[in-house]
Residue frames as a rotation matrix with the C-alpha (Angstrom) as fourth column:
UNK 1
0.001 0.884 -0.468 25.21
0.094 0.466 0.880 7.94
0.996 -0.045 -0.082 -40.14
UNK 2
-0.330 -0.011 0.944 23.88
-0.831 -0.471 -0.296 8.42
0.448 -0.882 0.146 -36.62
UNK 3
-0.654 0.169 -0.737 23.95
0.498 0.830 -0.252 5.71
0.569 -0.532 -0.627 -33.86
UNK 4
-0.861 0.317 0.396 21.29
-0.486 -0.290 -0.824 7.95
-0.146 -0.903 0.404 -31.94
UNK 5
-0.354 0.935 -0.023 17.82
0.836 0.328 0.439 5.87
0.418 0.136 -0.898 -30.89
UNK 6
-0.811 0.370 0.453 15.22
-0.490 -0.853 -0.181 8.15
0.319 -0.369 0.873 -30.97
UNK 7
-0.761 0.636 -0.129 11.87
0.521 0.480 -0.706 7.45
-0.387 -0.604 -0.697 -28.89
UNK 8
-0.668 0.674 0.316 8.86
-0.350 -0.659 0.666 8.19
0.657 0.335 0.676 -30.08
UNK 9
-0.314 0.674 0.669 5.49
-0.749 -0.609 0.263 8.71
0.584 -0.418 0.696 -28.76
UNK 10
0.506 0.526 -0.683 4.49
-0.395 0.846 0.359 4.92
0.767 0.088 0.636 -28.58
UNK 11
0.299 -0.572 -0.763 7.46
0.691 0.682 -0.240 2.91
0.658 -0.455 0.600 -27.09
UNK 12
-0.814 -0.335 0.475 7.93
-0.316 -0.431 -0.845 5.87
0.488 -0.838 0.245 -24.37
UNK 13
0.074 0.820 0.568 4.09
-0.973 -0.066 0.222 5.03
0.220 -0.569 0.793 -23.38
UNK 14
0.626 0.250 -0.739 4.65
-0.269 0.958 0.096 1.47
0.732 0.138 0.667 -23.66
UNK 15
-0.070 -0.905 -0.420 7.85
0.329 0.377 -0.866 1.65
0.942 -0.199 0.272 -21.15
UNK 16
-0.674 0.185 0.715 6.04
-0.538 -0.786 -0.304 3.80
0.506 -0.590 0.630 -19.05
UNK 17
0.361 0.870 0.336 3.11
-0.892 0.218 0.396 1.37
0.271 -0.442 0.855 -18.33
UNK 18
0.335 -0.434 -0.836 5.95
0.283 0.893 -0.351 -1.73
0.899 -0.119 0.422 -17.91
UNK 19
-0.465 -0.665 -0.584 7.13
0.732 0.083 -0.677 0.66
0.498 -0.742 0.448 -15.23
UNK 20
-0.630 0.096 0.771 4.32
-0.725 -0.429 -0.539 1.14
0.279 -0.898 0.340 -13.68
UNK 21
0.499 0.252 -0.829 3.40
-0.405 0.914 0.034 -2.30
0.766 0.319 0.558 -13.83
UNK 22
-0.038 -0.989 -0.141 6.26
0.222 0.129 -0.966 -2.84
0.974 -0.068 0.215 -11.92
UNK 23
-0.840 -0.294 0.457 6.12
-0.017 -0.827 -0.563 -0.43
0.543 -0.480 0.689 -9.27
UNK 24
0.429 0.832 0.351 2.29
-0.878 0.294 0.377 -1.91
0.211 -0.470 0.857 -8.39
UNK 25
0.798 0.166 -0.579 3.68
0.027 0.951 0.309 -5.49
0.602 -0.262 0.754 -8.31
UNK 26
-0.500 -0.792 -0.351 6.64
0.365 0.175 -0.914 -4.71
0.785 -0.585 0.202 -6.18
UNK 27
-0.450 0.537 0.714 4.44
-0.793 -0.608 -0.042 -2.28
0.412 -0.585 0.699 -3.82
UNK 28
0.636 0.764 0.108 1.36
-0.682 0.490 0.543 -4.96
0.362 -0.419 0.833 -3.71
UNK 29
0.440 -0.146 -0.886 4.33
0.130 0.987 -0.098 -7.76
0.889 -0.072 0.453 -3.01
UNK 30
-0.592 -0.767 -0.247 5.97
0.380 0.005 -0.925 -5.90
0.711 -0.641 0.288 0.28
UNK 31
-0.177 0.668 0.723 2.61
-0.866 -0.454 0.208 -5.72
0.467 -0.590 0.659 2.20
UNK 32
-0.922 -0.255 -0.291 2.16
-0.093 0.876 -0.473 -8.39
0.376 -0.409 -0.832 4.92
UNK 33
0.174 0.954 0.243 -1.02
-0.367 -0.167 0.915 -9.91
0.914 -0.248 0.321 6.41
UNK 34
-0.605 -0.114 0.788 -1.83
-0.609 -0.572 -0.550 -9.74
0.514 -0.812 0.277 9.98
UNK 35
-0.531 0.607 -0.591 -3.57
0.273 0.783 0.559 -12.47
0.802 0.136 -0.582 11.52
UNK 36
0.034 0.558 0.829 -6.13
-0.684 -0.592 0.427 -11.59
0.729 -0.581 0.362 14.20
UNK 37
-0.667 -0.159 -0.728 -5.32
0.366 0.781 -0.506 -13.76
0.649 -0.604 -0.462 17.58
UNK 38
0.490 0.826 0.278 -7.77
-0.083 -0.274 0.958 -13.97
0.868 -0.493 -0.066 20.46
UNK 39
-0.337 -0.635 0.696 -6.46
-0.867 -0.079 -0.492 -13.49
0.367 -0.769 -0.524 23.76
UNK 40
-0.791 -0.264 -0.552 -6.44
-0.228 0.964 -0.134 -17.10
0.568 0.020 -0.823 25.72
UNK 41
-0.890 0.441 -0.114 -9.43
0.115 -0.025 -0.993 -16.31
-0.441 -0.897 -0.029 27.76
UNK 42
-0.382 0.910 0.164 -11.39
0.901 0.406 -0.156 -15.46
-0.208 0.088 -0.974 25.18
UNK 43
0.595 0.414 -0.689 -12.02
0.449 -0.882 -0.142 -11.80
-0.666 -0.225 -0.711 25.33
UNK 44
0.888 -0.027 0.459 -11.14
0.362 -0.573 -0.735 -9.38
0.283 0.819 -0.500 22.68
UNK 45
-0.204 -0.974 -0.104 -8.14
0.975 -0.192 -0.113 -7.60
0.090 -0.125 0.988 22.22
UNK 46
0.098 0.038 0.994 -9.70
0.581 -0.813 -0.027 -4.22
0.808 0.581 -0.102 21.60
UNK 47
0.284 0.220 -0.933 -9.33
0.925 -0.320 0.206 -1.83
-0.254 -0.921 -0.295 24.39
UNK 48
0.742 0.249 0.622 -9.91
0.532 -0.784 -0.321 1.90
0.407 0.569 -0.714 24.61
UNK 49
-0.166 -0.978 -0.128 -6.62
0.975 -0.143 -0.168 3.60
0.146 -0.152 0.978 24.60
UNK 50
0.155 0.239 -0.959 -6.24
0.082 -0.970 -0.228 7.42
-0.984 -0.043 -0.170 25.04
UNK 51
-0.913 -0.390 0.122 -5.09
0.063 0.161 0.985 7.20
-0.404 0.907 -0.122 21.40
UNK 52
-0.876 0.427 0.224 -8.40
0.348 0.238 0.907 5.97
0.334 0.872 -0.357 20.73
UNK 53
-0.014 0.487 -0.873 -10.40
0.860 -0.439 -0.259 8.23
-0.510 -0.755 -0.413 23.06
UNK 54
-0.141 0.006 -0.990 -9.00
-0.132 -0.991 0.013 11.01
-0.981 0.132 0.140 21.24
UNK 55
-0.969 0.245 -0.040 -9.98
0.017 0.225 0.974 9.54
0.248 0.943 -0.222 17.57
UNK 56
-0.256 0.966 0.036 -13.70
0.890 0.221 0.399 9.30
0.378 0.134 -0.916 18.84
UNK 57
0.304 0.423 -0.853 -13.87
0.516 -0.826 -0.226 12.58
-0.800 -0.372 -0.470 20.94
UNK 58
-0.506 -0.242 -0.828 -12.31
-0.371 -0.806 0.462 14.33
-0.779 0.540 0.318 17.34
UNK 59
-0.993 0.095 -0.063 -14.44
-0.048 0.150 0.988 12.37
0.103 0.984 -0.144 15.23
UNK 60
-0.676 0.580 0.456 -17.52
-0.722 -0.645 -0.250 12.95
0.149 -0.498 0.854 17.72
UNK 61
-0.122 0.763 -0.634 -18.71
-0.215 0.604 0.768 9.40
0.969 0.230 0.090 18.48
């Protein structure tokens, strides 16, 4: 008699969607949120970097 387990079609799909099941809830749990702070005066943080000079002069705004 053979001790081999064979897989079939089912329980390979079923193990497959537990692990990627998985793999979304570990992903979605090691993202962090960012709170948005205002500088103490009042005035936005945004400011145009050369970074972001060269994102509008390549995206033509």
């Amino acid at each position: 008699m053979s001790d081999k387990s064979t897989t079939d079609r089912r329980s390979f799909l079923k193990w497959a969607g537990f692990g990627a099941a998985g793999t979304v809830a570990a992903a979605a749990s090691t993202q962090t949120a960012v709170a948005e702070t205002v500088n103490p005066d009042g005035s936005a943080r945004y400011s145009e970097t050369d970074h972001v000079k060269k994102v509008y002069e390549l995206a033509r705004f």
